[in-house]
C-alpha positions as a Markdown table, in Angstrom:
| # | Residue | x | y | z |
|---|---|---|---|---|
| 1 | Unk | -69.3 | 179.3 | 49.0 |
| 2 | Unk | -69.7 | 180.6 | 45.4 |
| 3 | Unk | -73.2 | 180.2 | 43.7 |
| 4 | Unk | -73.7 | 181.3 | 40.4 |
| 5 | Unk | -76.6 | 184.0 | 40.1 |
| 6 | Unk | -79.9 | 182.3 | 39.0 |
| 7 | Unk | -81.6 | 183.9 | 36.4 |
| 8 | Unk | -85.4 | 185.0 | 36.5 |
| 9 | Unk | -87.2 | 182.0 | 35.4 |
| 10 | Unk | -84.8 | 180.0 | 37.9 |
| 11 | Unk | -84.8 | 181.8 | 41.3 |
| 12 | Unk | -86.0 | 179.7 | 44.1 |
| 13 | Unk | -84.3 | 179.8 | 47.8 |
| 14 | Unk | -83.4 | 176.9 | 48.8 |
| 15 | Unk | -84.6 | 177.4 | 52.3 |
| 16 | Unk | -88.1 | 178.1 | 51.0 |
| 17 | Unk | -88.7 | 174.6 | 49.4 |
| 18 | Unk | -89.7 | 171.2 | 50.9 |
| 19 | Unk | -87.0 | 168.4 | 51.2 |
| 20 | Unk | -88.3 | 166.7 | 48.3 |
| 21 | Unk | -88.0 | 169.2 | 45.3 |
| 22 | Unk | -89.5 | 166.8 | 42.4 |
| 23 | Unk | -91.1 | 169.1 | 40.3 |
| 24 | Unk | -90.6 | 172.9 | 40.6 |
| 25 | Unk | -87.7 | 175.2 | 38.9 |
| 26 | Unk | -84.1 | 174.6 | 40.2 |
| 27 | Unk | -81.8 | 177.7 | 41.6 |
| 28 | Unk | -78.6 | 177.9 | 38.8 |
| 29 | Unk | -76.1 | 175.0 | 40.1 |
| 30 | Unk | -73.7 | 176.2 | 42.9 |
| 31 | Unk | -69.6 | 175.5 | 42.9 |
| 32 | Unk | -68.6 | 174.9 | 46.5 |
| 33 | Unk | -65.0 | 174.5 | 47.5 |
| 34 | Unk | -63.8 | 171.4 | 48.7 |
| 35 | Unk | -62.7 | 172.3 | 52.1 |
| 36 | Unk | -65.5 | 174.3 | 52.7 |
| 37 | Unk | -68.4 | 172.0 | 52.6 |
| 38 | Unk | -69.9 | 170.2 | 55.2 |
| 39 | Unk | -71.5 | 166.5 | 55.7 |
| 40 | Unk | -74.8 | 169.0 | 57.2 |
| 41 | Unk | -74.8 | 171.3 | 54.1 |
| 42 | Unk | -74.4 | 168.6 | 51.3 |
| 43 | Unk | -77.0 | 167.0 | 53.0 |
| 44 | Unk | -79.6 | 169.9 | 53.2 |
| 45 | Unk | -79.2 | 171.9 | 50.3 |
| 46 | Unk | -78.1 | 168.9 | 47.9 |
| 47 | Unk | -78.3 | 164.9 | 48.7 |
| 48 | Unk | -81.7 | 165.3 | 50.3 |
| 49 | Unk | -83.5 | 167.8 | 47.8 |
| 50 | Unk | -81.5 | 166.0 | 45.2 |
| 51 | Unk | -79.7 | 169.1 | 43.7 |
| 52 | Unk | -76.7 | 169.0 | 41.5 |
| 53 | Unk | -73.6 | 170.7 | 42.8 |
| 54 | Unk | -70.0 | 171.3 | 41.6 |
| 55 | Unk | -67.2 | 170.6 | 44.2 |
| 56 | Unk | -64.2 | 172.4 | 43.2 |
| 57 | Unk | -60.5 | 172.0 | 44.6 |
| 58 | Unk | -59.6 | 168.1 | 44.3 |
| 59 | Unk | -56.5 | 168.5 | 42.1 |
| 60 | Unk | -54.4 | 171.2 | 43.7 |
| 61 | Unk | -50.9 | 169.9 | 43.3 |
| 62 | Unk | -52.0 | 166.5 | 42.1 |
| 63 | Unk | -50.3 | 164.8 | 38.6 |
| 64 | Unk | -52.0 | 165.8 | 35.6 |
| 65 | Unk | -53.9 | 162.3 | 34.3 |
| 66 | Unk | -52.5 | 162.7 | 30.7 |
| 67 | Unk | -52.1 | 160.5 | 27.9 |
| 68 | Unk | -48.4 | 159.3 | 28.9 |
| 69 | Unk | -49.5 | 158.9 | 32.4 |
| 70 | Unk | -52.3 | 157.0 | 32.0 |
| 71 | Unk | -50.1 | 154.9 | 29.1 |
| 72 | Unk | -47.8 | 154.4 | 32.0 |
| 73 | Unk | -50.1 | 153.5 | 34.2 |
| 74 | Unk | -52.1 | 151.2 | 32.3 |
| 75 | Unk | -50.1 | 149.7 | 29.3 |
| 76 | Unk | -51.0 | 146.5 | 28.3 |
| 77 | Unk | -54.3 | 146.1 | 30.0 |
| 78 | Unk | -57.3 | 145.2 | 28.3 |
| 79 | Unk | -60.3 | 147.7 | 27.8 |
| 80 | Unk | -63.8 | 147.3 | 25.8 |
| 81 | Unk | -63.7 | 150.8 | 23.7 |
| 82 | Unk | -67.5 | 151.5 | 22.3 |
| 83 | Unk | -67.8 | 151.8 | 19.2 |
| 84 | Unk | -69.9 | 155.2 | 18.4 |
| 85 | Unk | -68.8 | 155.9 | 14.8 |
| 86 | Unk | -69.1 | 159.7 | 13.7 |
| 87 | Unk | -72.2 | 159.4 | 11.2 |
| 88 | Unk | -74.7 | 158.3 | 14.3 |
| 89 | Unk | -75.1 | 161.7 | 15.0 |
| 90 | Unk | -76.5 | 162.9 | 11.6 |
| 91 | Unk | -79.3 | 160.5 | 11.9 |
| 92 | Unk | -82.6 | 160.8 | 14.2 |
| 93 | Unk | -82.3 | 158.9 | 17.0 |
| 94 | Unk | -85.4 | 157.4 | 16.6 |
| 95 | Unk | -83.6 | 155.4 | 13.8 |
| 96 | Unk | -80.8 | 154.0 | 16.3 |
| 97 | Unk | -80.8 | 150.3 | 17.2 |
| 98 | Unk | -78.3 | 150.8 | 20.1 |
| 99 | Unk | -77.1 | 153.3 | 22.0 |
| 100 | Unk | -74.7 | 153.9 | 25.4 |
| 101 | Unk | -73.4 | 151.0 | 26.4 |
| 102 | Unk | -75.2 | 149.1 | 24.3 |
| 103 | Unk | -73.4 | 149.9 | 21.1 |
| 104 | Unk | -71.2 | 147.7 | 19.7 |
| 105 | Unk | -67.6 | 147.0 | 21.3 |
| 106 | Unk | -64.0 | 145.7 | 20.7 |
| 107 | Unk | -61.3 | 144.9 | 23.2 |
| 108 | Unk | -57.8 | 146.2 | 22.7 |
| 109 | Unk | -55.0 | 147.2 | 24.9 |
| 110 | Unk | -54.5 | 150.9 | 26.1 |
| 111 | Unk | -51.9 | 151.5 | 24.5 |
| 112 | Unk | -53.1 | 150.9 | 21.5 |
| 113 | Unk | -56.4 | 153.1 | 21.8 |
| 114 | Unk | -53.6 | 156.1 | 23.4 |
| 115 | Unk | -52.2 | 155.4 | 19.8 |
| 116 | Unk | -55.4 | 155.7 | 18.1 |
| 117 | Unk | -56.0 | 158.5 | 20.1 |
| 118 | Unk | -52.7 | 160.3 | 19.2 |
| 119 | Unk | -53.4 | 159.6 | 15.4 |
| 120 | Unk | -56.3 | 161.2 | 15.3 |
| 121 | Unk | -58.6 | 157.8 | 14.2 |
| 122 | Unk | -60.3 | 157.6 | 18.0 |
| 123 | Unk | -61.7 | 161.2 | 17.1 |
| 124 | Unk | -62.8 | 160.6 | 13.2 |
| 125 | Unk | -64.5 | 157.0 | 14.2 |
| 126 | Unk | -65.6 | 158.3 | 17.9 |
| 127 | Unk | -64.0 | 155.2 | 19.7 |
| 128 | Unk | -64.5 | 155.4 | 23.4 |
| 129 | Unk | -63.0 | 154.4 | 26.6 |
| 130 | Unk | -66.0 | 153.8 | 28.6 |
| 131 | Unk | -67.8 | 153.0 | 31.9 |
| 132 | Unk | -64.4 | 150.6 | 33.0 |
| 133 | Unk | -63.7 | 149.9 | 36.6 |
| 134 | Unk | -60.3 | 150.9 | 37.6 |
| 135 | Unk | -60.8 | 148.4 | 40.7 |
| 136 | Unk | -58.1 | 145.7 | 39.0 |
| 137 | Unk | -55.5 | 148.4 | 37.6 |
| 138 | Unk | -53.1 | 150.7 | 39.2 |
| 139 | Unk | -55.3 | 153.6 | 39.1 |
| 140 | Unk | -57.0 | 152.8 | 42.4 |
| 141 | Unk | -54.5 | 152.8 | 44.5 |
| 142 | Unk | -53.1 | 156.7 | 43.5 |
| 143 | Unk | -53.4 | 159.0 | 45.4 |
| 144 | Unk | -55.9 | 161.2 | 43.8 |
| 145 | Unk | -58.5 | 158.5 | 44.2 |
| 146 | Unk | -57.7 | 157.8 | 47.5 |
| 147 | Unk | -58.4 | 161.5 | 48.4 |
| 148 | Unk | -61.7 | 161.6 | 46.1 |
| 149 | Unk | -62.9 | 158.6 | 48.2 |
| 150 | Unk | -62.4 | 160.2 | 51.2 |
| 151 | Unk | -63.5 | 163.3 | 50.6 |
| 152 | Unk | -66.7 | 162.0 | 49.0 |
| 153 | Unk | -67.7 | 159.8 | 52.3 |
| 154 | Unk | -66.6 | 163.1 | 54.3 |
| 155 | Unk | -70.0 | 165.0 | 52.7 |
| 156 | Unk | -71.9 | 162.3 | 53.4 |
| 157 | Unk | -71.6 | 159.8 | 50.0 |
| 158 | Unk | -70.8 | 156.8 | 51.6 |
| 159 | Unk | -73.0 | 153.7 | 50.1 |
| 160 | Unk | -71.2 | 152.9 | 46.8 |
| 161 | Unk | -73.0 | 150.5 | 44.3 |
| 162 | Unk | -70.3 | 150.9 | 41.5 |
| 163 | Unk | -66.6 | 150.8 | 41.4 |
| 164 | Unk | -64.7 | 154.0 | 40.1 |
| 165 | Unk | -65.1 | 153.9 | 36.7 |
| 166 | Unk | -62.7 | 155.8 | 34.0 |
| 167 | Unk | -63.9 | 157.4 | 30.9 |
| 168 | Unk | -61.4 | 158.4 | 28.2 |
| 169 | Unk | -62.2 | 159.8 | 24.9 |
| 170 | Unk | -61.6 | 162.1 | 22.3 |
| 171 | Unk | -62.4 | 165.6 | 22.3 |
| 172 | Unk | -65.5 | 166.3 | 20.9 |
| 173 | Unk | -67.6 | 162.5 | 22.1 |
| 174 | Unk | -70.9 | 163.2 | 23.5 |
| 175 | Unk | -73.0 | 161.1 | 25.9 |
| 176 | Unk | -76.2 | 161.4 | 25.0 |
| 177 | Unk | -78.7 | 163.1 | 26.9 |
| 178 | Unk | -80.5 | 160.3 | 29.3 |
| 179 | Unk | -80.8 | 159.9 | 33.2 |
| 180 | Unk | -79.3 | 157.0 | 35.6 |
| 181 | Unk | -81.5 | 155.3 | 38.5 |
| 182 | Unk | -78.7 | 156.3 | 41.1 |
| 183 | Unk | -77.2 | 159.1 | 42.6 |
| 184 | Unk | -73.5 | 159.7 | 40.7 |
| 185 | Unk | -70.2 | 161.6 | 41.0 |
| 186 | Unk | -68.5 | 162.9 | 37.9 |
| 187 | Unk | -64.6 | 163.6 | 38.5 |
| 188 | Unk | -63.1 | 165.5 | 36.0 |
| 189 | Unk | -59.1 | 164.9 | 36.0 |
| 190 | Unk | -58.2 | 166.4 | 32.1 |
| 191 | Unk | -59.4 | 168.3 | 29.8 |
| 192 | Unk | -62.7 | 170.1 | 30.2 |
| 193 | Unk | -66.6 | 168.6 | 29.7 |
| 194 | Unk | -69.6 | 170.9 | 29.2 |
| 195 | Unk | -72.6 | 169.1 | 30.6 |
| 196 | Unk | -76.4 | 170.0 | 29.9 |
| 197 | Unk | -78.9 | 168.9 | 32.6 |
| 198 | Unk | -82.6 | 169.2 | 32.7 |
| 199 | Unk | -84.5 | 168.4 | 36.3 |
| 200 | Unk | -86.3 | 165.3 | 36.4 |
| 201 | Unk | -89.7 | 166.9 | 36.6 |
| 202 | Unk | -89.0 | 167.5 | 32.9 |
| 203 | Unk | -89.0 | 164.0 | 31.5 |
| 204 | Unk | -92.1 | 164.1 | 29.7 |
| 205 | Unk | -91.0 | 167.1 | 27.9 |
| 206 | Unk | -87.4 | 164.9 | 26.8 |
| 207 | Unk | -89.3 | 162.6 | 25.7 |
| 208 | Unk | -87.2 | 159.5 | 26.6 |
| 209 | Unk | -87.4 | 156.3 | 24.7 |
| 210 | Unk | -90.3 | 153.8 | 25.6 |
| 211 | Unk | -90.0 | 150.8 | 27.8 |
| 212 | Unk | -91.5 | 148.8 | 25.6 |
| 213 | Unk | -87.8 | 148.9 | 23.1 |
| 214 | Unk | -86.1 | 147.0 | 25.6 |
| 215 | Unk | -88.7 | 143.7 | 24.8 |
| 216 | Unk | -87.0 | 142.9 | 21.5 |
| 217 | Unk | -83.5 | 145.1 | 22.0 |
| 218 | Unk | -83.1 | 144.2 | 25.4 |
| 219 | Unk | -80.1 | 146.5 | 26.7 |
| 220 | Unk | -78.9 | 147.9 | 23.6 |
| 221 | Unk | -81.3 | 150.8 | 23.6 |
| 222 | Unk | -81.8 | 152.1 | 26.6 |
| 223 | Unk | -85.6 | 153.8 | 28.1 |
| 224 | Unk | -83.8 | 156.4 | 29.8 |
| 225 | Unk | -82.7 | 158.0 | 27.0 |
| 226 | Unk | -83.8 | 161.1 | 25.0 |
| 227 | Unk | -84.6 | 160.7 | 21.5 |
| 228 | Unk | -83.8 | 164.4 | 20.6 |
| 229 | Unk | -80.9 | 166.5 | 20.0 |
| 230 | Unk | -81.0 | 169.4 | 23.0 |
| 231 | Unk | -78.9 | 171.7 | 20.9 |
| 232 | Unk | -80.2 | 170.9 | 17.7 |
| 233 | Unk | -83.7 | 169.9 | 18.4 |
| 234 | Unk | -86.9 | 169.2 | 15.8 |
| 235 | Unk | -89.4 | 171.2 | 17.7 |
| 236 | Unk | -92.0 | 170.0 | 14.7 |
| 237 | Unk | -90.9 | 166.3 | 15.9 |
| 238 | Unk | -90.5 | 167.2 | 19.9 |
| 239 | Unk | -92.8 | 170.3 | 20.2 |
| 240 | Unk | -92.9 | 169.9 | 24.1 |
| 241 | Unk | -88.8 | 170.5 | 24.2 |
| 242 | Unk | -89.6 | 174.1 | 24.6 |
| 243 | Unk | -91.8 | 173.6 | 27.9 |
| 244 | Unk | -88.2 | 172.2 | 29.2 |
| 245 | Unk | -85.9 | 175.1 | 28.1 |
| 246 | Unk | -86.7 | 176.9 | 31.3 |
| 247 | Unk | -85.5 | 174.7 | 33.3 |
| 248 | Unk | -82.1 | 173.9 | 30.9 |
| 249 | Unk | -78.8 | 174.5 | 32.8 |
| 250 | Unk | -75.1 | 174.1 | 31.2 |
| 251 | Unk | -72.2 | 174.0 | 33.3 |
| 252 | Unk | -68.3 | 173.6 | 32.1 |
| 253 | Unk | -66.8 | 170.8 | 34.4 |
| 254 | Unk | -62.6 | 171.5 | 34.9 |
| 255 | Unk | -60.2 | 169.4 | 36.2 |
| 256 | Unk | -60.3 | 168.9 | 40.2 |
| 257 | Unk | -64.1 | 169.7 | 39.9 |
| 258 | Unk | -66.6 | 166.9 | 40.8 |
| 259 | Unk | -70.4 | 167.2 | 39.6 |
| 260 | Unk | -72.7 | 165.4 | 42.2 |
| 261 | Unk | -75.9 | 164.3 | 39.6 |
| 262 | Unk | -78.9 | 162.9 | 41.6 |
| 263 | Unk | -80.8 | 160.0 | 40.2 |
| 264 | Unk | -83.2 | 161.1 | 37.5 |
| 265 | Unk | -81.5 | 164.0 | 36.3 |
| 266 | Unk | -80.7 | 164.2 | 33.0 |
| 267 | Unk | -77.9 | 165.5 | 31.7 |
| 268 | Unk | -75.7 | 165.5 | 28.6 |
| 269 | Unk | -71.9 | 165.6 | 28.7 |
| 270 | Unk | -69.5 | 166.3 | 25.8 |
| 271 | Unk | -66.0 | 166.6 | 26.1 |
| 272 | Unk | -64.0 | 169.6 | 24.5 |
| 273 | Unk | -61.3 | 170.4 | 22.6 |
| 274 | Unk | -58.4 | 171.4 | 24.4 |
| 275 | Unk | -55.0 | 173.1 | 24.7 |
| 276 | Unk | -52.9 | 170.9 | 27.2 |
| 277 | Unk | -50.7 | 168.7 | 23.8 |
| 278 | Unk | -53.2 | 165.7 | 23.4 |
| 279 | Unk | -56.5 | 165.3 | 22.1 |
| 280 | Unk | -58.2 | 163.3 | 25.5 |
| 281 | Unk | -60.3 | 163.9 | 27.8 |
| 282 | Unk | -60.8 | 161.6 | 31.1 |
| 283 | Unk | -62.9 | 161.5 | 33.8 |
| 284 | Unk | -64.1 | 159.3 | 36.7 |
| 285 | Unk | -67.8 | 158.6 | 37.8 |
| 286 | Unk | -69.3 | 156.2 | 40.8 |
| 287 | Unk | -72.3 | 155.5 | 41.4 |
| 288 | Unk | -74.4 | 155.9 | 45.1 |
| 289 | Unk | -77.2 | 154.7 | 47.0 |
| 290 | Unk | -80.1 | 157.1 | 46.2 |
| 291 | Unk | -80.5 | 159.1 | 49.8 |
| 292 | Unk | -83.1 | 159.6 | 51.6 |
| 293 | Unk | -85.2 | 156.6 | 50.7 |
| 294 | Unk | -87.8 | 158.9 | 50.1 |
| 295 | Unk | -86.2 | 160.7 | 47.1 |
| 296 | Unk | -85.8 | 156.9 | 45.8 |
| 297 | Unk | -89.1 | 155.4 | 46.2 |
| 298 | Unk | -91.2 | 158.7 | 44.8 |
| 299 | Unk | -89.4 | 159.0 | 41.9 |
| 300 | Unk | -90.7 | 157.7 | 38.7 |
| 301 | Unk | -88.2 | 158.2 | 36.4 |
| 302 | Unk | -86.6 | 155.7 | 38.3 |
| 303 | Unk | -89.2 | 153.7 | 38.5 |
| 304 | Unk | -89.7 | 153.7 | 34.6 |
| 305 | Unk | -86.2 | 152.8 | 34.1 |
| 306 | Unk | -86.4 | 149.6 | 36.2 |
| 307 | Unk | -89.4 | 148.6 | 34.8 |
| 308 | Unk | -87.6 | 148.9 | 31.3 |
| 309 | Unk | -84.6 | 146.8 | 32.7 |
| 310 | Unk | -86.9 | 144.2 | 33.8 |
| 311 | Unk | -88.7 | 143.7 | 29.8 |
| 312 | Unk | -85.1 | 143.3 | 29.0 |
| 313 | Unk | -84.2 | 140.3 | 31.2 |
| 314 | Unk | -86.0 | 137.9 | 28.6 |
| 315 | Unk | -83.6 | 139.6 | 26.1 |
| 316 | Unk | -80.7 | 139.4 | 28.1 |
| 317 | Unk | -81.6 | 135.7 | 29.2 |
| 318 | Unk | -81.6 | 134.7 | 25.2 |
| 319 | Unk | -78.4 | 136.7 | 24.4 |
| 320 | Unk | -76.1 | 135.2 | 27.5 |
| 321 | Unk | -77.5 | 131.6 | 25.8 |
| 322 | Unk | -76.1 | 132.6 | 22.5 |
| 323 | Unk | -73.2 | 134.1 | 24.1 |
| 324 | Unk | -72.1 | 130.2 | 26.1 |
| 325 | Unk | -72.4 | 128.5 | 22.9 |
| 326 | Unk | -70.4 | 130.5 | 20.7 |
| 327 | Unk | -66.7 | 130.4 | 19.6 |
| 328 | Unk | -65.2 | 133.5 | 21.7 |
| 329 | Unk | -67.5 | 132.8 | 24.2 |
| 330 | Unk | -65.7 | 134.5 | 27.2 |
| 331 | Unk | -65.7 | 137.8 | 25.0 |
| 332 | Unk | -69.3 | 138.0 | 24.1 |
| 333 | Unk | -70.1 | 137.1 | 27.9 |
| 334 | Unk | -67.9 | 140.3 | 28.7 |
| 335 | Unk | -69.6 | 142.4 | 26.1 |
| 336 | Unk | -73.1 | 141.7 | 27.6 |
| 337 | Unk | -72.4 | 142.0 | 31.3 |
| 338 | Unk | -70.2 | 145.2 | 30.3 |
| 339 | Unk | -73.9 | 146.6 | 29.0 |
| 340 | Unk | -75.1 | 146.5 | 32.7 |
């Protein structure tokens, strides 16, 4: 096993802290091969503690998941794209009305977004492939997916609560920085994504988004979000953001690596430009049980983030109403359970 050297603010041994590690600095994140890890050491050192850790060696002599593959795979099929637009990310977030999932959406085929990929547009406009289960397409049945599966259960992951889903983008598209209330597995198949991620002990210096947006924009702004910039913050605006910079950690993710992200850790991921002959990045994620119940019921960043989902049900409710009655009414039903 290869672990990247801590440095002095960081270094903690892992066999010096308690099981559940909710609030004290985090070693530097480890890269662990594949066939090397263990059900009992992902266990220990990560799933319990709830550590982040890179698995490396997944795509050794697998197909590339390039443009024309995925083209060829996919075609005709229908996908919602997000759509970010470039100018969101001159403007404080504070001034956002949506954000994730909850921007606004349009459906088109794949092929048509690898065209607007290809032309350049998906990257000027920010259009996004996002957060779409593969479970109906071709894609789950290759053979990279079926080895990720089993490889995945093998360490111990074995309680999905989400299909796989793909992500495809230009390079360049950030996700925001924000947190999920489950355990998830990033896949990297092309290109390369630099992701930021802060501890969850560090959410009151992120400062996330109140609970109290979802009441009147139900989903489309979302509480477990950060409403500042990590590498461009407004430390008059966020003056807390430097009591987290300790505890900041930035990792490159390549292709055949997977990033295990416990629940409450928040993390940032932008894909980057490369050199492989097309603009795209694309990546899998699922989503896990949170293990051991422990780590789950004593976390309150979770526990904020399903309180904020619950003031959005009345939201929701109202918007699903609207959604039956109107003209494309299977499309705007789509859109809103596409925000869950």
């Amino acid at each position: 096993m290869q672990t990247i050297v801590p440095d002095e603010l960081m270094t903690v041994e892992l066999e010096s802290r308690p099981k559940l590690n909710l609030d004290r600095s985090i070693p530097a994140i480890a890269r662990v091969s594949l066939a090397d890890l263990t059900q009992k050491e992902f266990v220990k050192q990560y799933q319990n503690p709830g550590i982040p850790v890179i698995m490396t060696g997944l795509l050794e002599g697998k197909t590339a998941w390039n443009l024309d593959f995925l083209c060829q795979k996919l075609g005709d099929r229908q996908f919602l794209l997000r759509q970010y637009g470039k100018q969101r990310y001159q403007q404080d977030k504070r001034q956002w009305d949506n954000i994730g999932s909850g921007v606004q959406t349009e459906r088109k085929a794949f092929q048509t977004y690898a065209n607007l990929l290809r032309s350049g547009e998906a990257k000027e406009k920010d259009i996004y492939l996002a957060k779409c289960s593969i479970n109906e397409t071709p894609l789950k049945q290759e053979k990279i997916i079926q080895e990720a599966r089993q490889k995945i259960v093998e360490i111990g992951l074995d309680k999905p609560i989400s299909h796989f889903n793909i992500w495809v983008g230009p390079s360049s598209h950030v996700e925001c920085l924000h947190y999920d209330q489950m355990d998830g597995t990033l896949i990297q198949l092309y290109g390369t994504k630099k992701v930021i991620l802060f501890p969850p002990s560090q959410t009151p210096n992120l400062y996330p988004f109140s609970i109290f947006v979802h009441l009147y924009r139900g989903l489309e702004m979302r509480s477990w979000f950060s409403q500042l910039y990590p590498e461009q913050p407004d430390f008059q605006a966020f003056p807390n953001y430097r009591k987290a910079l300790p505890y900041k950690q930035e990792i490159l993710l390549a292709p055949g690596e997977i990033l295990y992200i416990p629940a409450g850790w928040w993390h940032e991921v932008s894909a980057l430009e490369n050199t492989l002959g097309d603009d795209m990045v694309c990546s899998i994620n699922r989503f896990w049980r949170v293990y051991p119940t422990l780590r789950a019921v004593f976390s309150w960043s979770r526990w904020r983030g399903y309180l904020g989902s619950a003031f959005a049900v009345p939201h929701l409710i109202l918007s699903l109403i609207l959604a039956f009655f109107s003209r494309d009414r299977e499309q705007k039903i789509k859109e809103i359970m596409q925000m869950l």
